[in-house]
N, C-alpha and C positions, 0 to 999 in steps of 0.2 A: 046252623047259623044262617044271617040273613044279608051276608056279607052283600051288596050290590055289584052286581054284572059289572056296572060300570068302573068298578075302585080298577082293573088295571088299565082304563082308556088312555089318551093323551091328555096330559098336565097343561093345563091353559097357564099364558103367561102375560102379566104377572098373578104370582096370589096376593089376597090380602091377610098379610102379614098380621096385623091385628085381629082376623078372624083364623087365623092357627096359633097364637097365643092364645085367645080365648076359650080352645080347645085345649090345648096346654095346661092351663091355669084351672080347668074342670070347675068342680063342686066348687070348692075355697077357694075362687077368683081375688073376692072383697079382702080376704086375708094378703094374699100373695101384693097384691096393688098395693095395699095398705104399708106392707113393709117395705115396699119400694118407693112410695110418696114419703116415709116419715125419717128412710135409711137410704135411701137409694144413691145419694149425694155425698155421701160419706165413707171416705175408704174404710172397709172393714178386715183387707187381711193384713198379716204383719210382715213389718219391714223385716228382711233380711239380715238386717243389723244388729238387730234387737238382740239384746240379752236374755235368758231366761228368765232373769227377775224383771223387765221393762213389760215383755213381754205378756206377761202374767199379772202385771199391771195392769195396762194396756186390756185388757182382757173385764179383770174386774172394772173396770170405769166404762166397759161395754155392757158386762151383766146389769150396775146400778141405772143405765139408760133404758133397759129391756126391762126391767121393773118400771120405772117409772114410764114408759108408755102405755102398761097396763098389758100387754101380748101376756107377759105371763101369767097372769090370770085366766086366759080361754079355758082351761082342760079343768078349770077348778070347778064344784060343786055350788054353784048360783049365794044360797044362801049365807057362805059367807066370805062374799065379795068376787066369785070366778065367773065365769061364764057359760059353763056345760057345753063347751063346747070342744072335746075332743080332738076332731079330725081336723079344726081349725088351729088348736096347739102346734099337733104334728106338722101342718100345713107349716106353722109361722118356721122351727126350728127346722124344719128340710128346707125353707129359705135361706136360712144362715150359713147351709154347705155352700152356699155361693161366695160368701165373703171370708171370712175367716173359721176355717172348720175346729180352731181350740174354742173357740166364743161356742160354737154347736155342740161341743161335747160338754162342756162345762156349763149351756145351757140346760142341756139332756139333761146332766146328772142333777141338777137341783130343782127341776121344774119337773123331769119326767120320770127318774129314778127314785129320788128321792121323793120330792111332796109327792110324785105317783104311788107309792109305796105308804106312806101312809092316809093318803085318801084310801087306796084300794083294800089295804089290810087294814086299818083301824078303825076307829067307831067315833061317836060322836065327842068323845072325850078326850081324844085327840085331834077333832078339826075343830075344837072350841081354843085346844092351846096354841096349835102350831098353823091352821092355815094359810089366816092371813101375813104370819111375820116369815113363812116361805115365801107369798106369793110377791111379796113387795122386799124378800131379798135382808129382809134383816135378820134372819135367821138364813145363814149359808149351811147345805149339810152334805152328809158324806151317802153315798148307799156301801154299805160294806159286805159285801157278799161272798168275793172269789177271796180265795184262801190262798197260802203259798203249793200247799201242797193238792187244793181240789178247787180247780176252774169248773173243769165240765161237769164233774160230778158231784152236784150240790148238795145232793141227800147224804153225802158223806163227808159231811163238814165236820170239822172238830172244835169249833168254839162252841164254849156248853156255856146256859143261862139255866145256873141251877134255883130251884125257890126256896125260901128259910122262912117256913112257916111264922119261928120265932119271931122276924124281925118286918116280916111283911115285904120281903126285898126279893127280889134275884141279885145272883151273883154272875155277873158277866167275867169270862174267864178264858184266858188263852193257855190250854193245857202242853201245848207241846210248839214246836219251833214252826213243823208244818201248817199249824193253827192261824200263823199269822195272819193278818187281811192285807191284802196285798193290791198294788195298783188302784188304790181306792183315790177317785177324783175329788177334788176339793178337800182331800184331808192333809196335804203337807203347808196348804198355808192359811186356807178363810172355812174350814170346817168347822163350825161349834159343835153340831150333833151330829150322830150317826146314828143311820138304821141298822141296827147290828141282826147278821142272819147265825141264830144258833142254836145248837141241839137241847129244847127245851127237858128239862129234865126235877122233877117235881118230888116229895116222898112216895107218889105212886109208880115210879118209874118215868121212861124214858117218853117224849111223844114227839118225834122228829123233831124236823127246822121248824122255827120260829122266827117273827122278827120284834124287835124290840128299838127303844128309841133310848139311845146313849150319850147322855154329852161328854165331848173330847176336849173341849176347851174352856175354859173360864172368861169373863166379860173381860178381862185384860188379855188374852189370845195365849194363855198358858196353859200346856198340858192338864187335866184334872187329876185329883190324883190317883193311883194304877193306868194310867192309860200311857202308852209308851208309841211317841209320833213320830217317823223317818220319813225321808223326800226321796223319790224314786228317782230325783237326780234326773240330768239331760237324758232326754229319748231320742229317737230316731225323728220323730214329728210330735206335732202336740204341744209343741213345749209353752203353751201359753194354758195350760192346764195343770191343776197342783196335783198329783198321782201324788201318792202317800202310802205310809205300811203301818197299820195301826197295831197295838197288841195290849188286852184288858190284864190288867192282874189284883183278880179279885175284885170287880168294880163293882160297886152296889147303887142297885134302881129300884125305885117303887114298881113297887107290884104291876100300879097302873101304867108303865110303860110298854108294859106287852101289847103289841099292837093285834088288838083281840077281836077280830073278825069271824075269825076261824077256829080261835081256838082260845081260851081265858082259862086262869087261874083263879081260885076262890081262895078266901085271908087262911082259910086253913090249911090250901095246896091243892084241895079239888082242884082236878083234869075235868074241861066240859068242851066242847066239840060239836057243832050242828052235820059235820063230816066225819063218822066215826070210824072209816076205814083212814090209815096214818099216810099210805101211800096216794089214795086218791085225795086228802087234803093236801096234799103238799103240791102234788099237780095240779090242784085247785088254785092255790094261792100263788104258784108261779106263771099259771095261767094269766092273772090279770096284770100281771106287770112286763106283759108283751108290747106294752107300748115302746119300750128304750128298742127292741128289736125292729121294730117297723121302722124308728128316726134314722138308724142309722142307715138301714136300705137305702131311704129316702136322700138323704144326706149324700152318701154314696156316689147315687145316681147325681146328684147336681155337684157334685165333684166331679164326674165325667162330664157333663156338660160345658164346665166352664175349661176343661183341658180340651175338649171338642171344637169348641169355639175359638180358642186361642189359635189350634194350630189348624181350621178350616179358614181362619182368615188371612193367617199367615200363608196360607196356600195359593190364595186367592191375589197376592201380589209378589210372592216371592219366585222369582223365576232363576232357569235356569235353562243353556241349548240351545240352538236354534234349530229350528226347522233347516233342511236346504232350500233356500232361497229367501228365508224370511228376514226379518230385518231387525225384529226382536226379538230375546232370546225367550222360550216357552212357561207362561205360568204354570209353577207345579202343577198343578190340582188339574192340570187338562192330562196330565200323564196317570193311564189307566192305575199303574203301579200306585201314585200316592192315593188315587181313587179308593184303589181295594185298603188302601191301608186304612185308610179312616171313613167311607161314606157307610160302608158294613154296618161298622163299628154306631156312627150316628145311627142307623136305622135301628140296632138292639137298643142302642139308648132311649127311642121314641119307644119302645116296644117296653123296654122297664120302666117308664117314664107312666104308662098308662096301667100298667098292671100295679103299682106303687099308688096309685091312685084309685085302683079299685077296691087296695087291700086298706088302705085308708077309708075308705066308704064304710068298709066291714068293720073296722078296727071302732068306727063310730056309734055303727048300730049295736054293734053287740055289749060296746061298753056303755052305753048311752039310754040303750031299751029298758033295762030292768029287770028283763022277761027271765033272765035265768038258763036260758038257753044251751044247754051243754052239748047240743052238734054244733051250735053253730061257732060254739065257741072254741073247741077241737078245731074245727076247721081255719079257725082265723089262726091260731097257732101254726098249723102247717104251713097255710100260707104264706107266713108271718116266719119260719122257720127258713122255707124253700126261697123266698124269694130276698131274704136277706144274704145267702150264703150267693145266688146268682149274683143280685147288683156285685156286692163289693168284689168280689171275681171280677166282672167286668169292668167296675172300677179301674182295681190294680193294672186289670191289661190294658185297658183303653187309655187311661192315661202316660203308659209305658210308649202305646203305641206315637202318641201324639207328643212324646218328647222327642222318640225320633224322626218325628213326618216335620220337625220344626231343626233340625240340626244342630248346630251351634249353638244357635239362637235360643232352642227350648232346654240346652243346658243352662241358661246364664236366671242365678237365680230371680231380676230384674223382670221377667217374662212367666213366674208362677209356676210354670208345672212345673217342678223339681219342688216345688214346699206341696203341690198338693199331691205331688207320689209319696212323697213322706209321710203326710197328714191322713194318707188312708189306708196305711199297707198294714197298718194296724185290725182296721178294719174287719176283716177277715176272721180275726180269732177274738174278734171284744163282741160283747153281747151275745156270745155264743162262737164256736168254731165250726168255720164253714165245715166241716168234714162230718163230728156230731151230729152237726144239724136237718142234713142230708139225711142224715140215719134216721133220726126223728121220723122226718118227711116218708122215707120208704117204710117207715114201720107202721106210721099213720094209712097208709094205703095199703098195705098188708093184712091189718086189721082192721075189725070193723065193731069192737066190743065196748070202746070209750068207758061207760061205767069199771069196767072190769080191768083198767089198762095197771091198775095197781095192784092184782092179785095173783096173777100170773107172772113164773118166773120165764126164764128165756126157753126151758121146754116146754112149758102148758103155753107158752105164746106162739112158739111155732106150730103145735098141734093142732092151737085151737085156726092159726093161717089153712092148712094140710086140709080140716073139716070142715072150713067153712066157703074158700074162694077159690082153693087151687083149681078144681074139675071145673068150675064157672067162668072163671076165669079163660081158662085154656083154650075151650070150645068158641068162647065170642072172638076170642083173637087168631084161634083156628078160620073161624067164618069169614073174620076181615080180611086175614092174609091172601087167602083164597080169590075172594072179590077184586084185590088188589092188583094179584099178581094177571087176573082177567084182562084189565083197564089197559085201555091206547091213550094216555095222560096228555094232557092241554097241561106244558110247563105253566102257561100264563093263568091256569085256573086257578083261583081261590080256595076253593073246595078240595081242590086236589092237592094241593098246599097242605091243604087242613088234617087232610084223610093219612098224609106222612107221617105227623107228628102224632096222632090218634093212634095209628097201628102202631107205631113206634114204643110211645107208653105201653098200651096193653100187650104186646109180647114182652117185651122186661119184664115187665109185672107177672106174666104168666110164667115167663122161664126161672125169676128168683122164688115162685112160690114152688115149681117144682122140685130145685134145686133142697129147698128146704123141706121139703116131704120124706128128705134122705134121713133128718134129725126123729122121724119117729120108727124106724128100724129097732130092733131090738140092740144090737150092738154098736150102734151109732152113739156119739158123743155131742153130743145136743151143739153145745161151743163152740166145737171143732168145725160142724157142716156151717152153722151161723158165722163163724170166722170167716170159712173159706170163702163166702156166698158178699162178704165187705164190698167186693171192688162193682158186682153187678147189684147190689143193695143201691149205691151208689148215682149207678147211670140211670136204674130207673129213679130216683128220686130225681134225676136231672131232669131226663124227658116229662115226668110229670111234671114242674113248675116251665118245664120250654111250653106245656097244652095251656098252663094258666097263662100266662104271660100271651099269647094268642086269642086265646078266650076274651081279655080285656082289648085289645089292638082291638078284637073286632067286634065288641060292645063300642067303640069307642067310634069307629068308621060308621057306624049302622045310627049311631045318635046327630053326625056329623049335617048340621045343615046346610053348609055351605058346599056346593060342588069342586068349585076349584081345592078346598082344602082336603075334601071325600078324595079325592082324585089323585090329590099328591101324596095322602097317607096311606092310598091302596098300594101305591108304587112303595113306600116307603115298609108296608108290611112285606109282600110279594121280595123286597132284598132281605129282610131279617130273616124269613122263614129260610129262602134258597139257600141262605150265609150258615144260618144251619146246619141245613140237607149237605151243603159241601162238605163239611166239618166234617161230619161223620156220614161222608160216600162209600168208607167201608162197611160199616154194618147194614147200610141199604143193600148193599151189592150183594154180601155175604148171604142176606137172607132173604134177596129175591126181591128186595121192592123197585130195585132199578138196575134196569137193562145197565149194557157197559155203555153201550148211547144215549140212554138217559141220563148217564152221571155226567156224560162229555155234555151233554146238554146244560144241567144245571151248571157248570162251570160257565158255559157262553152265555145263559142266562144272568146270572151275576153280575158278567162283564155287560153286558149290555141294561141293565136296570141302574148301573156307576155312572154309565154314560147317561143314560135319562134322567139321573136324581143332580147329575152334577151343575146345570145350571138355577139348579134351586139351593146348593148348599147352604150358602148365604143365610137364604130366607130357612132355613131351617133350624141352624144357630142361631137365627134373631128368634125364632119362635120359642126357644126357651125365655127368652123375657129378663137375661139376667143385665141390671145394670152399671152403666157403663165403666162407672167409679169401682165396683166391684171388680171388673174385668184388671184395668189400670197395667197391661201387659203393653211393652213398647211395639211388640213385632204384632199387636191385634189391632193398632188403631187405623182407622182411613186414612 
């Protein structure tokens, strides 16, 4: 990297606040502006008061607004009526984590679940019927995917969409109680269609998931008929979004509903496929509807920002103590204590704030090129995987934390965090479970076969790990370790910053691939070594998106034009990385990358990078940009 000497000098004062917004605001500045000139003046999250039915209201009379200013149209395909413009989509709906995050999920689902879903699986025959009455909201619809009985595990779904050659139809069909669709958004109250995901099933047999386009409702808002609709009832947060349980009995759809990108029915029942292996189609087709995975990341992260802000401003006048001899008693935020509790915590937020933004960059080119590209499109996945399961993580904690660095005060629901620890603890396990996901991530870097990732069971996948990376692996992070344990380390260096997290990843990564070279023993139980090897499958999939997430910090410093704000993000990198390095001073220690006085070290380095970042707190929450109507917290105002 080309991180600058100068990123940990002294912080000139003041910064220009609008020139680390502009930083902030990246690529899709014009977007982000835009929904704060046209929204910004309007409270968007919901009263405490509110009913689940006001509220859900209230909600709908925000989606017919977000139509009508045209936002939901960027991510649509130009020719009829969208914008192609992707990363500016995601851009508008990671805005809306700022204001009321049911309006963001209930935008998610019908702009980026659902019309995502069939823009990306369907064909022209479906964006002539349904584009534009998505795009402008007169068709609300459902994605129906997670099942009662299989969330994670989607290739073992059990609603079947079998074909009757006779009648030209599938039969959409809930065989068993586990089949249900469950938790599905906008289907307990403004759903007319659904994209139904089910085991397409033909007179030639079986050919996995499929998806197909179902209507649930009638133009007077009545079940159709076999379609059986329930309300999933008050949640924990959310509650300005319809969750629903849908169940087919026996529905019959035109042929032409199959959303046939990948995979189409002929009137006689021919199976045809331009992917003719069943498993790498299906990770084909779930491959392009990673968009709902990146919103919520993104989302996430401006969830934390705005519990960040609430209680870095409340710190900022809420005092307590006096000094001996002082005369007023001590604003929080000058006691190191509230310091560790939340400046940390800001600086991870800058750090997923930039890498959320690269993965946006990627999310654009590779859905936006054409080119077909299947590394690069693996790779947006992983990233897209890894760094979805961090934000909301740090979500849940950082907002946790900022209830208590506000006391009282960040109890009383008046003041917001308590609806937005509710509105994201969900988080976590929607779009994917953070735990899964991880797994994904470590097995993405384990392997390196992508065409072959559906051919191989969990023993030809460990083998083919054992054959291909373990000895390669082993030896580059033997070399590193080596080099490491050499160095007389500059805490304050960059590079040596850098080189922690670097050796870090690649021993995990070498010690889980040796761990699993146990599975090709003759009397080894393939499962059994892959079971036991979960909890460090795990950490390295951590340490690996902790490298990306640095990667982007400091693409992000290196493009940075302005000094003072180069200056203030170096400091602000140099605490996320050492906030890190504390976290886990055990496994440095254990394995030789830091003396027991280099760990005492990173510890005073922390405390002292709290002290240097704390007269810019301020400006650091103003630098996310969120406004002020938004914020609308009693203990945040001047």
């Amino acid at each position: 990297m080309t991180t600058t000497q100068s990123s940990l000098s002294t912080v000139p004062d003041p910064i220009d606040v609008r020139s680390l917004r502009a930083v902030m605001d990246g690529r899709w500045q014009a977007v982000r502006e835009d929904v704060r000139a046209r929204m910004g003046e309007r409270r968007m999250h919901p009263d405490p008061e509110w009913s689940m039915a006001e509220h859900r209201a209230k909600v709908g009379e925000h989606m017919r607004k977000l139509a009508e200013s045209g936002r939901a149209s960027l991510g649509f395909v130009e020719r009829y009526g969208g914008r192609d413009d992707i990363g500016g989509s995601v851009t508008s709906i990671e805005m809306l984590g700022y204001g009321d995050l049911s309006l963001m999920v209930k935008a998610g689902v019908q702009w980026g679940l659902f019309g995502g879903a069939v823009q990306a699986l369907g064909t022209e025959r479906h964006y002539d019927r349904y584009l534009r009455e998505i795009m402008d909201y007169r068709l609300p619809g459902c994605f129906a995917m997670t099942e009662t009985g299989h969330g994670s595990n989607v290739q073992a779904l059990e609603t079947t969409a079998t074909y009757d050659p006779d009648s030209g139809e599938f039969v959409v069909h809930t065989p068993t109680p586990s089949a249900r669709k469950d938790y599905i958004g906008n289907a307990a109250r403004d759903g007319r269609v659904a994209v139904v995901f089910a085991q397409l099933v033909t007179p030639g047999g079986r050919h996995g998931v499929h998806a197909l386009v179902v209507p649930i409702r009638d133009a007077d808002g009545r079940p159709c008929p076999g379609v059986e609709i329930s309300d999933c009832g008050v949640k924990a947060g959310l509650n300005g979004v319809d969750n629903g349980r849908l169940s087919f009995d026996r529905v019959r759809v035109p042929r032409e509903a199959l959303l046939n990108r990948y995979g189409d029915v002929d009137a006689d029942g021919s199976y045809h496929s331009p992917i003719e292996n069943e498993s790498r189609r299906f990770f084909t087709m779930l491959g392009t509807l990673v968009r709902g995975r990146v919103s919520v990341a993104g989302a996430a992260s401006s969830a934390a920002h705005v519990a960040l802000t609430i209680a870095v401003r409340y710190g900022l006048t809420r005092r307590q103590f006096a000094a001996p001899g002082a005369e007023e008693e001590t604003v929080v935020l000058d006691y190191l204590a509230h310091q560790r509790r939340l400046l940390p915590r800001l600086a991870t937020s800058y750090a997923l704030h930039f890498a959320q933004q690269r993965l946006v960059e990627m999310l654009h080119e590779v859905q936006s090129g054409g080119t077909g590209d299947e590394t690069a499109q693996r790779e947006l996945e992983t990233r897209a995987a890894g760094l979805k399961a961090v934000s909301t993580w740090h979500a849940t904690g950082t907002i946790q934390a900022c209830r208590e660095a506000c006391g009282g005060a960040g109890y009383l629901a008046e003041n917001r965090i308590v609806q937005l620890k509710a509105d994201t603890d969900v988080f976590t396990t929607f779009e994917g479970d953070n735990t899964v996901l991880l797994q994904l991530v470590a097995k993405a870097l384990l392997t390196n076969y992508r065409d072959h990732v559906g051919d191989l069971d969990t023993l030809g996948m460990i083998r083919f790990v054992v054959e291909n990376i373990a000895d390669t692996v082993a030896e580059r992070t033997s070399a590193r370790a080596l080099a490491q344990r050499l160095r007389d380390p500059d805490l304050e260096d960059p590079e040596w910053h850098r080189s922690l997290l670097e050796d870090r990843e690649e021993h995990l990564l070498a010690g889980l691939a040796r761990r699993l070279r146990r599975a090709g023993e003759a009397d080894a139980d393939p499962f059994a070594v892959f079971n036991a090897a979960q909890d460090h499958l795990l950490t390295a999939a951590k340490a690996h998106v902790d490298r990306f997430v640095l990667d982007a910090f400091d693409r992000t410093v290196d493009a940075c034009a302005d000094p003072g704000v180069a200056g203030l993000l170096g400091r602000v990198r140099a605490l996320h990385v050492l906030a890190l390095v504390e976290a886990d001073r055990a496994w440095y220690l254990e394995h030789g990358r830091l003396t027991a006085t280099q760990s005492k070290q990173v510890l005073g380095m922390v405390n002292q990078l709290c002290a240097q970042l704390r007269p810019h707190a301020r400006t650091l929450v103003d630098g996310f940009g969120i406004p002020e109507a938004w914020l609308d917290a009693p203990i945040a105002r001047d």
